[in-house]
N, CA, C and O atoms as a DFTB+ gen file, in Angstrom:
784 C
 N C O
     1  1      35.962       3.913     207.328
     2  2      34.894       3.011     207.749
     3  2      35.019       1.654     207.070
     4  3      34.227       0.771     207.400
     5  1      36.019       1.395     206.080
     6  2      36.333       0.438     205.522
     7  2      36.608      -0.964     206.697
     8  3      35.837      -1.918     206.600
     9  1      37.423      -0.990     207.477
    10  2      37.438      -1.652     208.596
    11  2      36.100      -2.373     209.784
    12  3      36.197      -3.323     210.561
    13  1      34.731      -1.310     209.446
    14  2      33.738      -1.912     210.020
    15  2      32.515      -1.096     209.334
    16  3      32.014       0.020     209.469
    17  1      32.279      -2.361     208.445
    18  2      31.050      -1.746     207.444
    19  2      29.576      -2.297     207.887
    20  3      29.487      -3.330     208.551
    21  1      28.511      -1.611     207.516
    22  2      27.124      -1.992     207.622
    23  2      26.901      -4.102     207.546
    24  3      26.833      -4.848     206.569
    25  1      26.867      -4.312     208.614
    26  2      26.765      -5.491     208.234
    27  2      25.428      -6.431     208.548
    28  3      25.039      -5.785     209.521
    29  1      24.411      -7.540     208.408
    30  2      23.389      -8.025     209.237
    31  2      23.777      -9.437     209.936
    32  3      24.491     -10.301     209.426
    33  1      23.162      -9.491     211.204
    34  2      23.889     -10.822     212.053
    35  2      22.526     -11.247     212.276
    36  3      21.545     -10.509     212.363
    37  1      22.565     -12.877     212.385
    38  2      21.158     -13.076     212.195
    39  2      21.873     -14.551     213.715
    40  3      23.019     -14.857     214.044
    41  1      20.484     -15.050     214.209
    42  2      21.005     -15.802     215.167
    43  2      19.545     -16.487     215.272
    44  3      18.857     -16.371     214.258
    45  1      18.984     -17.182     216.357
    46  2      18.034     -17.879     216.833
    47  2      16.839     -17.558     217.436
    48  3      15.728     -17.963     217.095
    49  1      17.140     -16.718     218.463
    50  2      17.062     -15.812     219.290
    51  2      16.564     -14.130     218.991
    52  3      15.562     -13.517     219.361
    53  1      17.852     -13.682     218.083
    54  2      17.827     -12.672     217.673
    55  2      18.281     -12.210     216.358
    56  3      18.909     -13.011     215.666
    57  1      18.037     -10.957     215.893
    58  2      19.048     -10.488     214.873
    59  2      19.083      -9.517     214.645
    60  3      18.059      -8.903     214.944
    61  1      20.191      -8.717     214.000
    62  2      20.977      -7.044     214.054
    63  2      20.855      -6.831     212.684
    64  3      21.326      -7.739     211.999
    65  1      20.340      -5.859     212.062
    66  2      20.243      -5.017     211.172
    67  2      20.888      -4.087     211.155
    68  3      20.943      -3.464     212.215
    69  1      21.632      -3.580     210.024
    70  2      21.577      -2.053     210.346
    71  2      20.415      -0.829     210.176
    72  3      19.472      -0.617     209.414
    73  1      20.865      -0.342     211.009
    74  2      19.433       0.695     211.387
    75  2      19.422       1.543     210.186
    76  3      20.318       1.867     209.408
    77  1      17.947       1.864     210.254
    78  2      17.286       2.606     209.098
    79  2      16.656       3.367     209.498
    80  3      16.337       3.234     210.679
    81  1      16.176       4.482     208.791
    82  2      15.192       5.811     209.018
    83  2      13.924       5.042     209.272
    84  3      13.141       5.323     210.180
    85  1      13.732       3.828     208.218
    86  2      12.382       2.873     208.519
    87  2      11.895       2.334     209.538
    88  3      10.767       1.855     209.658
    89  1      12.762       2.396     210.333
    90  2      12.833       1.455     211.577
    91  2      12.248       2.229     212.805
    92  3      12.148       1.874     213.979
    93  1      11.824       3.619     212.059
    94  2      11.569       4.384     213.304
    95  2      10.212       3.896     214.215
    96  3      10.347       3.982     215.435
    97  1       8.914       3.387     213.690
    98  2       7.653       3.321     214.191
    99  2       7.993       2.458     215.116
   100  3       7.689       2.733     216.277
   101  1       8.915       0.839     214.741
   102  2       9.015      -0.054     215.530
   103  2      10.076       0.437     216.900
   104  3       9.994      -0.155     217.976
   105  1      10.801       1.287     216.738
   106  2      11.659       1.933     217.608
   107  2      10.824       2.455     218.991
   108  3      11.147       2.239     220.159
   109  1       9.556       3.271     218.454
   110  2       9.224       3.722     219.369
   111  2       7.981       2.788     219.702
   112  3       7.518       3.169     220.777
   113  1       7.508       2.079     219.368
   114  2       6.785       0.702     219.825
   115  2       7.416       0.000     220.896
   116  3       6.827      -0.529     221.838
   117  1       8.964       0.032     220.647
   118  2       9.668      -0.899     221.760
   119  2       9.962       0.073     223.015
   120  3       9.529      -0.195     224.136
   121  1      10.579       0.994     222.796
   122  2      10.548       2.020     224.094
   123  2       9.649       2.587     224.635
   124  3       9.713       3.318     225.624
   125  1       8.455       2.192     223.825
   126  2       7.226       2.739     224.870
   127  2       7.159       1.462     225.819
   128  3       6.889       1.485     227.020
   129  1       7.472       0.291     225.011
   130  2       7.217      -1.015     226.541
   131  2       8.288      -1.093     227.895
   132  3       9.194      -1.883     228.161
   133  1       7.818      -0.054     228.521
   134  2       8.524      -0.197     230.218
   135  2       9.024       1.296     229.821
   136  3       9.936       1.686     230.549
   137  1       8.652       2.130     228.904
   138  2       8.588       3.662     229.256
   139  2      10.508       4.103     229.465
   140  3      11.008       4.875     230.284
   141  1      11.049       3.448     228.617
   142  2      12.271       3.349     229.183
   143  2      13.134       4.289     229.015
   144  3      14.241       3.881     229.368
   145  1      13.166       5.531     228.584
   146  2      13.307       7.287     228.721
   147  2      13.519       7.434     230.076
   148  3      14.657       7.766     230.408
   149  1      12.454       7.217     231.185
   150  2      12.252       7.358     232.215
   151  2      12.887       7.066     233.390
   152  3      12.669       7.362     234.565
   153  1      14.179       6.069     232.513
   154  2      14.896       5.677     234.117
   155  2      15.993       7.092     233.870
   156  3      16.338       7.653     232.831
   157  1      16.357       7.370     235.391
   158  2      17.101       8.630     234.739
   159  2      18.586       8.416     234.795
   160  3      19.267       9.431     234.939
   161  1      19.285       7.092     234.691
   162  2      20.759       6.711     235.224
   163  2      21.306       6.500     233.151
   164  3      22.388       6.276     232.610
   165  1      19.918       6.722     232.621
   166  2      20.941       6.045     231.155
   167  2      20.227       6.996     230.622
   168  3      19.565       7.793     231.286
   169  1      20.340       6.982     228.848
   170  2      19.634       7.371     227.900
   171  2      19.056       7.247     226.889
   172  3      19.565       7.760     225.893
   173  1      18.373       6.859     226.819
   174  2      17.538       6.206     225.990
   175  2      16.194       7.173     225.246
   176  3      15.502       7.925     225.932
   177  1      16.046       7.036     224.141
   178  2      15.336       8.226     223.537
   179  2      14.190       7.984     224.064
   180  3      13.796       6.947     224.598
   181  1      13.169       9.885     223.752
   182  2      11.763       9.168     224.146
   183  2      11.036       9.135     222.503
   184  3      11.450       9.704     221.493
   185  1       9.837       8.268     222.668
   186  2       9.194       8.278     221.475
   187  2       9.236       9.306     220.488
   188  3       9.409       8.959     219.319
   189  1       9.082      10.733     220.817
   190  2       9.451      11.919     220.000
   191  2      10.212      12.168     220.120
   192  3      10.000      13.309     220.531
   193  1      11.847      11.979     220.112
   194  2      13.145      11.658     220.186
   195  2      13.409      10.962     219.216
   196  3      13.963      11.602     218.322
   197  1      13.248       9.914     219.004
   198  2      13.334       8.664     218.781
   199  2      14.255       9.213     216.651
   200  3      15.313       8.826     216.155
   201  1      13.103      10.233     216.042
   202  2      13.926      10.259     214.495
   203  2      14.970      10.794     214.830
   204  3      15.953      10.180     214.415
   205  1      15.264      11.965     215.590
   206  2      16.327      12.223     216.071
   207  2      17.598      11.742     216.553
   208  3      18.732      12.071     216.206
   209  1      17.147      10.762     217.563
   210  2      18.114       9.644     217.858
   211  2      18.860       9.030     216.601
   212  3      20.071       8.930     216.405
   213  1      17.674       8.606     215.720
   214  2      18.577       7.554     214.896
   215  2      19.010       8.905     213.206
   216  3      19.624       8.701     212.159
   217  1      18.457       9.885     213.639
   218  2      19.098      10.583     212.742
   219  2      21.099      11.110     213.508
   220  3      22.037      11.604     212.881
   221  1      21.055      10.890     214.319
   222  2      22.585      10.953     215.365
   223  2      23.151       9.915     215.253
   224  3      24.372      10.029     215.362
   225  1      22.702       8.679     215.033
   226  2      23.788       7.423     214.961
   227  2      24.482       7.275     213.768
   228  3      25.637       6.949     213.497
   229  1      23.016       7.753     212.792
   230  2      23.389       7.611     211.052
   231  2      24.595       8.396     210.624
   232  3      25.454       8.070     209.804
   233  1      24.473       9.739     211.494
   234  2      25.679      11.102     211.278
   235  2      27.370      10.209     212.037
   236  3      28.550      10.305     211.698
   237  1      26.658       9.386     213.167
   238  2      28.261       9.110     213.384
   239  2      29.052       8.240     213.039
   240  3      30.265       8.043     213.115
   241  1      27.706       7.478     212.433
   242  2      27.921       6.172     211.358
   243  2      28.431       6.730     210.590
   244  3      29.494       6.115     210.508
   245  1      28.507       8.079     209.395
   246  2      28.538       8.544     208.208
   247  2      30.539       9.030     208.355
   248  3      31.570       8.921     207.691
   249  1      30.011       9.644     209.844
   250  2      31.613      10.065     210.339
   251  2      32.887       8.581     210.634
   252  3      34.109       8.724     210.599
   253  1      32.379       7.664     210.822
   254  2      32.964       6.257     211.357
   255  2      33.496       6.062     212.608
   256  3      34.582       5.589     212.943
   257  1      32.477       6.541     213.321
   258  2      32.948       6.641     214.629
   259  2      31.813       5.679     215.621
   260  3      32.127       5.521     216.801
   261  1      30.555       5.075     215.134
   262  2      29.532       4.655     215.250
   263  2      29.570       3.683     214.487
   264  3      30.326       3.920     213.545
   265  1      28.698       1.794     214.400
   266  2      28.066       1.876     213.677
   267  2      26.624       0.951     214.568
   268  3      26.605       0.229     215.564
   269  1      25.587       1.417     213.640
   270  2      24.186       0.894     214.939
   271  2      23.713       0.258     214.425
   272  3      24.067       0.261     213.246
   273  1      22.467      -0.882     214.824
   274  2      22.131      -1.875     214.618
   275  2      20.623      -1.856     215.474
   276  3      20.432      -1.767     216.687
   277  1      19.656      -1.974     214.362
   278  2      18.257      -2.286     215.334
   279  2      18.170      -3.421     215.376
   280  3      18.454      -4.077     214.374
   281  1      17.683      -4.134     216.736
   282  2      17.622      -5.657     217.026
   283  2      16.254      -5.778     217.071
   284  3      15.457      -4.962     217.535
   285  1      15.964      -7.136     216.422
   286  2      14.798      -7.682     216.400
   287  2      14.669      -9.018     216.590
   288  3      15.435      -9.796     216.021
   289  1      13.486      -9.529     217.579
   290  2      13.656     -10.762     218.412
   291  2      13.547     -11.986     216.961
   292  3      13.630     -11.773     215.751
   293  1      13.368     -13.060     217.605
   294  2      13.145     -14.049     216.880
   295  2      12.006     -14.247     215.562
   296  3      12.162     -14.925     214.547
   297  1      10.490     -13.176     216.072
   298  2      10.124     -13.141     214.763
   299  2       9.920     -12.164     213.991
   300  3       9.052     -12.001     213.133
   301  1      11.033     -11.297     214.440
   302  2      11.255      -9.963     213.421
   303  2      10.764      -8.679     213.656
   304  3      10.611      -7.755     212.856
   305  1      10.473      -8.750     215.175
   306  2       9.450      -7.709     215.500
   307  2      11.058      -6.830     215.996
   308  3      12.141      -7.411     216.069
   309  1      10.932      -5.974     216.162
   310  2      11.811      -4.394     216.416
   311  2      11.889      -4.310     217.848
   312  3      11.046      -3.551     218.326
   313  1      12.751      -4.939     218.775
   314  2      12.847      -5.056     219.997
   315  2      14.040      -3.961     220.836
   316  3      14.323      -3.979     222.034
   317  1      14.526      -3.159     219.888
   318  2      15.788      -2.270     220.318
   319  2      16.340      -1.827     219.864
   320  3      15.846      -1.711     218.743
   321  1      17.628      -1.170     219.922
   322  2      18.961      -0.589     219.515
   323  2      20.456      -1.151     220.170
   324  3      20.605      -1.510     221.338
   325  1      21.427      -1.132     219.197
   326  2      22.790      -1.437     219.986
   327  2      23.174      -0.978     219.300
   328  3      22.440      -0.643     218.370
   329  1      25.012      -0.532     219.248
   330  2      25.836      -0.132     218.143
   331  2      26.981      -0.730     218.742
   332  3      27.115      -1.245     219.852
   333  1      28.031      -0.519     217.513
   334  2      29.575      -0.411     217.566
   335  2      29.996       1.020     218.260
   336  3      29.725       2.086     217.706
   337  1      30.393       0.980     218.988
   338  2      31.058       2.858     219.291
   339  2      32.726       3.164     219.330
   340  3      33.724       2.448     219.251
   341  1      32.553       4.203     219.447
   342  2      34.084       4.091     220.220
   343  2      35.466       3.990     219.122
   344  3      36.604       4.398     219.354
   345  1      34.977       3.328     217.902
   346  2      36.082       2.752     216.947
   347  2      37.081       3.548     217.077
   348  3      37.156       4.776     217.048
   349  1      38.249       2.301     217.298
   350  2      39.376       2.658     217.258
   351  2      40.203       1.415     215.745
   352  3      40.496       0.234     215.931
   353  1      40.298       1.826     215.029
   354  2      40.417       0.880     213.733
   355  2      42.314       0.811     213.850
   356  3      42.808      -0.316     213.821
   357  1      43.214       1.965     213.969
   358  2      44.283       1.762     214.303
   359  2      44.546       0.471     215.491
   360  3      45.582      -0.158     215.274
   361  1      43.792       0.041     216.626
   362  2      44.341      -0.170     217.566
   363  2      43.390      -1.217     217.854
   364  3      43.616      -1.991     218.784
   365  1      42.307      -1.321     217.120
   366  2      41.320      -3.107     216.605
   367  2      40.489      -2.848     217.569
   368  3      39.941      -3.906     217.878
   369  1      39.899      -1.482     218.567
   370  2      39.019      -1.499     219.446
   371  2      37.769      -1.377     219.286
   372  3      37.608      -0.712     218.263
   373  1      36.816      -1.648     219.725
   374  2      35.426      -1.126     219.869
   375  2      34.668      -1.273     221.386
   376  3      35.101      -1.976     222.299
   377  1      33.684      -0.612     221.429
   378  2      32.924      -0.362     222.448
   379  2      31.457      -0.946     221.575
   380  3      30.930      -0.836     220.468
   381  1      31.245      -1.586     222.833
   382  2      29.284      -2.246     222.250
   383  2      28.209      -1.397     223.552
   384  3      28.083      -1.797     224.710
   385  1      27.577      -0.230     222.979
   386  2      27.081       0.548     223.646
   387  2      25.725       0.991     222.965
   388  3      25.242       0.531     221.930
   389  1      25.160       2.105     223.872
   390  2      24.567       2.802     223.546
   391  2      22.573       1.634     223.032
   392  3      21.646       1.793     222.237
   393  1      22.951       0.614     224.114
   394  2      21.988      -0.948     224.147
   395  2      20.792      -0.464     225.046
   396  3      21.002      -0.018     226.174
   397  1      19.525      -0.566     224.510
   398  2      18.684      -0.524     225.113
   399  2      17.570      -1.883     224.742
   400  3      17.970      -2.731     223.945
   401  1      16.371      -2.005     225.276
   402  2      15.402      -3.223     224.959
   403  2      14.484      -3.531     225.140
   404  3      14.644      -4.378     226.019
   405  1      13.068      -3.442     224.852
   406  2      12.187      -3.207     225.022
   407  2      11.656      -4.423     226.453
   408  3      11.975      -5.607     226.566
   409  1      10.926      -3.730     227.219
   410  2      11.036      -4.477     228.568
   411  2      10.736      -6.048     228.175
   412  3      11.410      -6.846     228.826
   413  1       9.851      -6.602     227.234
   414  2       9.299      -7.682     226.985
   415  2      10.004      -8.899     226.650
   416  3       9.600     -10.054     226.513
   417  1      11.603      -8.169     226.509
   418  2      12.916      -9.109     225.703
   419  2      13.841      -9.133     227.060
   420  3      14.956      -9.646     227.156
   421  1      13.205      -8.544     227.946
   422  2      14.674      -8.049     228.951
   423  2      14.651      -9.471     229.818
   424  3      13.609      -9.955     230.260
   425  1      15.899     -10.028     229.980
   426  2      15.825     -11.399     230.445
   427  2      15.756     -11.905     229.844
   428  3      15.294     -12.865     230.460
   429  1      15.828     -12.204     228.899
   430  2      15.474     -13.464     227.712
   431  2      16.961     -13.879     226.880
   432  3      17.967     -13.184     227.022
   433  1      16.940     -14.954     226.111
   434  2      18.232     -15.234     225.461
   435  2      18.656     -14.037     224.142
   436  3      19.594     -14.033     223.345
   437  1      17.524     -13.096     224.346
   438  2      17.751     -12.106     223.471
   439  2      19.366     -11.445     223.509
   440  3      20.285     -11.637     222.713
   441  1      19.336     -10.808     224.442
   442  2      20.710      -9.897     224.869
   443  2      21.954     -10.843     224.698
   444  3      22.945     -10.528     224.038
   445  1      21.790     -12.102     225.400
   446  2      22.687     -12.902     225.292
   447  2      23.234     -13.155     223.688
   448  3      24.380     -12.879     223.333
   449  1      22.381     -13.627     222.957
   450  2      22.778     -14.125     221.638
   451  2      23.114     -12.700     220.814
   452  3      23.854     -12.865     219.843
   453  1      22.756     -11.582     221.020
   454  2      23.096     -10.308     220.402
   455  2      24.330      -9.737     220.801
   456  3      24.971      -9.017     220.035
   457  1      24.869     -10.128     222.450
   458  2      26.335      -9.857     222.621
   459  2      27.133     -10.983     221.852
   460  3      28.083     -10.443     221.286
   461  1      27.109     -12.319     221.622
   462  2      27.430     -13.314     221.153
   463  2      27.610     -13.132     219.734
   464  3      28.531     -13.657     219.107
   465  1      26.696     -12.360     219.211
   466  2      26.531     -12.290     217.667
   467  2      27.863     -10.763     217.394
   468  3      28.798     -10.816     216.594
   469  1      27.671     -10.058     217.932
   470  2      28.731      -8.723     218.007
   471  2      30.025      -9.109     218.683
   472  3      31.042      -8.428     218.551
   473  1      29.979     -10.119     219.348
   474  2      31.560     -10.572     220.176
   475  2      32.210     -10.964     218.902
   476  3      33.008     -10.433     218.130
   477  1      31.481     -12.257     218.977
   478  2      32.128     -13.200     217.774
   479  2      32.189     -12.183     216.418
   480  3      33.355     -12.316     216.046
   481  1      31.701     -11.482     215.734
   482  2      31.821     -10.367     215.102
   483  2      33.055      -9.580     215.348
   484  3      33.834      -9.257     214.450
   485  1      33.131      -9.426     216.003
   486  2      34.814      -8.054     216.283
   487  2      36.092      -8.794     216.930
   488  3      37.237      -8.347     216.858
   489  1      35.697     -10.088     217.622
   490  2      37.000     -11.074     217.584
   491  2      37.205     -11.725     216.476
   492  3      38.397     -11.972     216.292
   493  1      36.418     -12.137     215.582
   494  2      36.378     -13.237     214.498
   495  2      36.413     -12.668     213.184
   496  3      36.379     -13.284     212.119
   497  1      36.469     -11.692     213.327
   498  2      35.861     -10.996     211.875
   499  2      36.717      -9.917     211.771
   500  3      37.566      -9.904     210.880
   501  1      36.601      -8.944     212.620
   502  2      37.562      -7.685     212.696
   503  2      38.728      -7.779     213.013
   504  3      39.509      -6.867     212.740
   505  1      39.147      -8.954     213.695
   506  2      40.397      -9.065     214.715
   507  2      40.290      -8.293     215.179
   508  3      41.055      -7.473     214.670
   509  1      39.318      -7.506     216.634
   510  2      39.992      -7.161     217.599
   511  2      40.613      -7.065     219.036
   512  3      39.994      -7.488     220.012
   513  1      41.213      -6.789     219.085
   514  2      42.207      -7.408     220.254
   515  2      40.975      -7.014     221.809
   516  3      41.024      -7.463     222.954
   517  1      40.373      -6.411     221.424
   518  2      39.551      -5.855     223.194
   519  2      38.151      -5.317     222.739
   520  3      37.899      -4.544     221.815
   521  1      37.234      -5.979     223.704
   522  2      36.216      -5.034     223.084
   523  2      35.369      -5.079     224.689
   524  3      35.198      -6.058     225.414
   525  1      34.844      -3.335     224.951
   526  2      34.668      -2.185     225.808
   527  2      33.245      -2.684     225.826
   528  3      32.809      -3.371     224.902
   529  1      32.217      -2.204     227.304
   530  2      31.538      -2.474     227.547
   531  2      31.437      -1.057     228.649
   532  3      32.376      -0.799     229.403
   533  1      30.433      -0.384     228.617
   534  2      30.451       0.940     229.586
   535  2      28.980       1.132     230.092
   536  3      27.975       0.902     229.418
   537  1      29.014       1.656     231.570
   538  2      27.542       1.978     231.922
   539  2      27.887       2.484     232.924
   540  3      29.083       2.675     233.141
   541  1      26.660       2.931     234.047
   542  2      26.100       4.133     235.031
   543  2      26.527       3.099     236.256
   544  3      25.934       2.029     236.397
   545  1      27.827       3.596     237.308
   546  2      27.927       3.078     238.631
   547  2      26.476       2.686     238.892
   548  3      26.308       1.472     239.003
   549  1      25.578       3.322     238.993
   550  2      24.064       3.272     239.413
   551  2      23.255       2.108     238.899
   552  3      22.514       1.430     239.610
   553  1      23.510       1.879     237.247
   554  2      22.928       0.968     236.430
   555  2      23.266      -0.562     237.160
   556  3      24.178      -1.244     236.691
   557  1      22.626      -0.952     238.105
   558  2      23.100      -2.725     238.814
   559  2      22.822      -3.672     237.828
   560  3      23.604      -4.562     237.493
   561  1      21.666      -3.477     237.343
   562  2      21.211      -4.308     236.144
   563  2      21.722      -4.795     235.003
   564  3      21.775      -5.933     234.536
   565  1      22.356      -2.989     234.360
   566  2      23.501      -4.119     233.299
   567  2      24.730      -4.114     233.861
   568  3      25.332      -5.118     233.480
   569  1      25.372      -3.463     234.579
   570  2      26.161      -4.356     235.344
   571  2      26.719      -5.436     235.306
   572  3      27.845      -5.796     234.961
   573  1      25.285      -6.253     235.934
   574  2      25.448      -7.591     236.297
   575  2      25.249      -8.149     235.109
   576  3      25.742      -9.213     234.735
   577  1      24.336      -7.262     234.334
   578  2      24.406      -8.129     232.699
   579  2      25.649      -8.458     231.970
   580  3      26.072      -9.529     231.535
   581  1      26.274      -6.869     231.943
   582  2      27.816      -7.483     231.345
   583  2      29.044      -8.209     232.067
   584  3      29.960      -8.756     231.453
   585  1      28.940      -8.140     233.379
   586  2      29.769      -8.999     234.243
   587  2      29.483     -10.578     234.201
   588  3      30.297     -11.420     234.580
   589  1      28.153     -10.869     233.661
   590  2      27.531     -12.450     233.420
   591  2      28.248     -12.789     232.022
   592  3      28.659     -13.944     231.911
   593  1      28.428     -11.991     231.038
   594  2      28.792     -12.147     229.664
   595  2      30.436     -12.512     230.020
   596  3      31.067     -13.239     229.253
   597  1      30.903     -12.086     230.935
   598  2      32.052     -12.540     231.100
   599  2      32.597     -11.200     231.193
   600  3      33.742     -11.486     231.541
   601  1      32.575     -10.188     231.135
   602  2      33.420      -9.144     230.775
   603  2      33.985      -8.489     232.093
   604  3      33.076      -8.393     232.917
   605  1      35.529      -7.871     232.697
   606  2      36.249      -7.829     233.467
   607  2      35.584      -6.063     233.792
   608  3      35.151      -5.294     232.935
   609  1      35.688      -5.836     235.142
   610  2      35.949      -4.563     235.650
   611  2      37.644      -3.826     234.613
   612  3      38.652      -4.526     234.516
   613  1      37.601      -3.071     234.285
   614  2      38.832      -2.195     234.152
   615  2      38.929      -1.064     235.245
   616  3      40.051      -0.598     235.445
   617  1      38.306      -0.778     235.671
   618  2      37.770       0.700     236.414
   619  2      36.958       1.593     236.109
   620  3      36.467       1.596     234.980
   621  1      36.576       2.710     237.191
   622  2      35.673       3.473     237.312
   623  2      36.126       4.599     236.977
   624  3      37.170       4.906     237.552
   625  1      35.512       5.704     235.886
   626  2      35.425       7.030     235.866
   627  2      34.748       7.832     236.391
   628  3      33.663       8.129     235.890
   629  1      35.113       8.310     237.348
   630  2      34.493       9.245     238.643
   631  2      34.282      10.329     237.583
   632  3      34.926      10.641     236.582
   633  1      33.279      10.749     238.086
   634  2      32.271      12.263     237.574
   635  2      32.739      12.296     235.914
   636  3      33.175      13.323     235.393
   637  1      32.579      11.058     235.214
   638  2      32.962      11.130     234.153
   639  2      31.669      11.650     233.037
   640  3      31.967      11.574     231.845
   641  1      30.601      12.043     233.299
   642  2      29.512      12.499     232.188
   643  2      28.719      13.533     233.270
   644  3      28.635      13.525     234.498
   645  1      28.291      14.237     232.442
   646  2      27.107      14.469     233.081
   647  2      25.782      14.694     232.752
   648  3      25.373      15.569     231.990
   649  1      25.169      13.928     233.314
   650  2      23.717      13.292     232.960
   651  2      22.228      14.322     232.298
   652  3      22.374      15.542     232.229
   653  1      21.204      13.829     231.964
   654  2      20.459      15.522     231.445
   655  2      20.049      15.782     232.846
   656  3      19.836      16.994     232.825
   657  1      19.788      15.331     234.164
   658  2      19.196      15.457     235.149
   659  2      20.150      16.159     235.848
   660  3      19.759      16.465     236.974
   661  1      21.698      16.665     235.473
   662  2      22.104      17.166     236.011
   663  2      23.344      16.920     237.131
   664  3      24.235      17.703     237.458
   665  1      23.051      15.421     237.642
   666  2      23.692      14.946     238.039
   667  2      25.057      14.066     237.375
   668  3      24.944      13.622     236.232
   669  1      26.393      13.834     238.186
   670  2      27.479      13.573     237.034
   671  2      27.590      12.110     237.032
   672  3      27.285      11.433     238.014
   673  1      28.095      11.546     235.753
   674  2      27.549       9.869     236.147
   675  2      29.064       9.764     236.805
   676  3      29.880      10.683     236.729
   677  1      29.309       8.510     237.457
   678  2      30.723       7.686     237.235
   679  2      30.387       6.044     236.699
   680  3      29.669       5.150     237.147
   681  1      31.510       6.188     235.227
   682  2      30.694       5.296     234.307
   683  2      31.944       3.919     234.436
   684  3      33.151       3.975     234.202
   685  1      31.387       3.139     234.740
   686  2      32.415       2.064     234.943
   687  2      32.728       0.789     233.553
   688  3      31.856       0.250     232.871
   689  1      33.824       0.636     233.486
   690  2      34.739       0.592     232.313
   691  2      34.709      -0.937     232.665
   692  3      35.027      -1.372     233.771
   693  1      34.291      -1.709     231.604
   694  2      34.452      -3.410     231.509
   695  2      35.192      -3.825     229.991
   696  3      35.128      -2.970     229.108
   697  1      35.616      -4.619     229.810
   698  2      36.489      -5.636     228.691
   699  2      36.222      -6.896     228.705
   700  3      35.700      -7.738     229.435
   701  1      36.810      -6.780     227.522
   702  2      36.686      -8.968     227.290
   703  2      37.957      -8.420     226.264
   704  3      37.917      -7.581     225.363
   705  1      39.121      -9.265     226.792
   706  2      40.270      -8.931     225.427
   707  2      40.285     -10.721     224.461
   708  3      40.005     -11.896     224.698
   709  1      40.672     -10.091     223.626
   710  2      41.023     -11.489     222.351
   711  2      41.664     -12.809     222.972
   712  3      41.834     -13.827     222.302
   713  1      41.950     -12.711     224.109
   714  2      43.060     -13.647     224.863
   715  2      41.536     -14.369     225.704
   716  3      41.299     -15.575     225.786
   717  1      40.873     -13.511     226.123
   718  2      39.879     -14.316     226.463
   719  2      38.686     -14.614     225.931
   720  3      37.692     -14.953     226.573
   721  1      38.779     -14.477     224.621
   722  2      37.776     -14.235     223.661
   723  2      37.116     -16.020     223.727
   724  3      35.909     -16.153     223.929
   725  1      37.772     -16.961     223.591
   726  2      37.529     -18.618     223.432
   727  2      36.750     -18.942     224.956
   728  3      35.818     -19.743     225.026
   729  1      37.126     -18.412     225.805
   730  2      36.324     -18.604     227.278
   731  2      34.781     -18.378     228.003
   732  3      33.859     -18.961     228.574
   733  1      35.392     -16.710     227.382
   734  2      33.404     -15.987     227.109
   735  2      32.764     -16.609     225.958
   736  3      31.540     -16.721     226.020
   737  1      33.535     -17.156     224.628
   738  2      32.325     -17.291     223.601
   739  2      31.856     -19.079     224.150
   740  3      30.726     -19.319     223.723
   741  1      32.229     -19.845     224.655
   742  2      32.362     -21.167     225.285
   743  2      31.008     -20.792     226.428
   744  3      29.853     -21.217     226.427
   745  1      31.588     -19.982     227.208
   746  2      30.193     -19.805     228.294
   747  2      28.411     -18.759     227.971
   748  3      27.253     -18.774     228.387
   749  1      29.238     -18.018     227.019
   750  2      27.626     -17.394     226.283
   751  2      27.344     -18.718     225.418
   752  3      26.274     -19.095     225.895
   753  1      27.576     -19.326     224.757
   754  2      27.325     -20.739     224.118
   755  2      26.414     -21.553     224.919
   756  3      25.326     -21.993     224.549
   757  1      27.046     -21.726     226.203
   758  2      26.433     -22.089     227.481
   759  2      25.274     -21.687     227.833
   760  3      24.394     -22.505     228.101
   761  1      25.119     -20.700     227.879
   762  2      24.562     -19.861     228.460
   763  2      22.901     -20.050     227.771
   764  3      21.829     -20.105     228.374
   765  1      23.236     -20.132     226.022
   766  2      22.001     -19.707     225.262
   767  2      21.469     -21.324     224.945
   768  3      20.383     -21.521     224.400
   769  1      22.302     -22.354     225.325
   770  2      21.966     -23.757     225.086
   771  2      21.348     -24.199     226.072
   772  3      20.446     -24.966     225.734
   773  1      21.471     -24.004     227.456
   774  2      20.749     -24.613     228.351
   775  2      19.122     -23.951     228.314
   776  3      18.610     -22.958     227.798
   777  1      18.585     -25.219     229.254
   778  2      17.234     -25.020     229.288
   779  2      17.249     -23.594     229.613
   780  3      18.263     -22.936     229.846
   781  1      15.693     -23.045     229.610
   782  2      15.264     -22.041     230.086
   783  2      13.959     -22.125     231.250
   784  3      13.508     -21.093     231.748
């Protein structure tokens, strides 16, 4: 885990902590706004879930295979979860997953400056050469969220999970590699500077 340690990113907009057992009340404060358990294409804890949840990130954090981050908007209030996933430390990869947000931030320069703050983080900091972006064929929303950030289709994994509802997801596979790392951080720049 030496390669990607507990770190805090602080921004304008937003900022990433690493997550704490403390963090639980505000956790479920934010996922109760827009009930967001309830969509059934992702997963997202429910309020009594919720120590659980972050008692699972801490374990995969502990393993180095994870690391998570509670986001909190501009004045510190507890607006979500994101992590590192996926680490691949041989091969400079990561995955930025496992993002949820309390409905009240959704749309806002929040998400933007928190992918911005974790981009520039694992191109700039980690050197790594690619960094993964994954969600639900079904999910249009982030989707279009991470396709706005700049990040490329790789392809689709047909019946690649299967969901608690039973049904199997096909989870479609996006990137941003180091080669285009100066292009996306130029247009999220963009992105969080213009009016609103």
């Amino acid at each position: 885990m030496s390669w990607l340690a507990p770190i805090a990113l602080a921004g304008t907009h937003a900022s990433l902590t690493p997550l704490a057992r403390g963090d639980e009340a505000g956790l479920v404060d934010a996922v109760r706004d827009g009930e967001l358990w309830k969509l059934w294409y992702t997963s997202i804890p429910t309020p009594e879930g919720m120590a659980a949840e972050i008692e699972r990130r801490l374990a995969l954090q502990a393993a180095g295979s994870m690391l998570p981050f509670t986001v909190r908007d501009a004045a510190g209030r507890i607006a979500g979860m994101t992590t590192y996933m996926n680490i691949d430390a041989t091969h400079r990869r990561v995955e930025i997953g496992s993002t949820w947000y309390a409905t009240r931030v959704q749309r806002s320069a929040l998400n933007t400056e928190c992918k911005l703050m974790l981009l520039t983080h694992a191109f700039e900091v980690l050197d790594c050469i690619a960094v993964e972006f994954r969600t639900h064929f079904i999910n249009q929303q982030s989707r279009r969220g991470i396709e706005r950030l700049g990040a490329r289709l790789d392809g689709i994994l047909r019946n690649h999970q299967r969901m608690a509802n039973g049904t199997l997801r096909d989870t479609c596979v996006y990137s941003i590699t180091a080669d285009e790392w100066p292009m996306v951080k130029a247009h999220l720049r963009f992105q969080l500077d213009k009016p609103r």
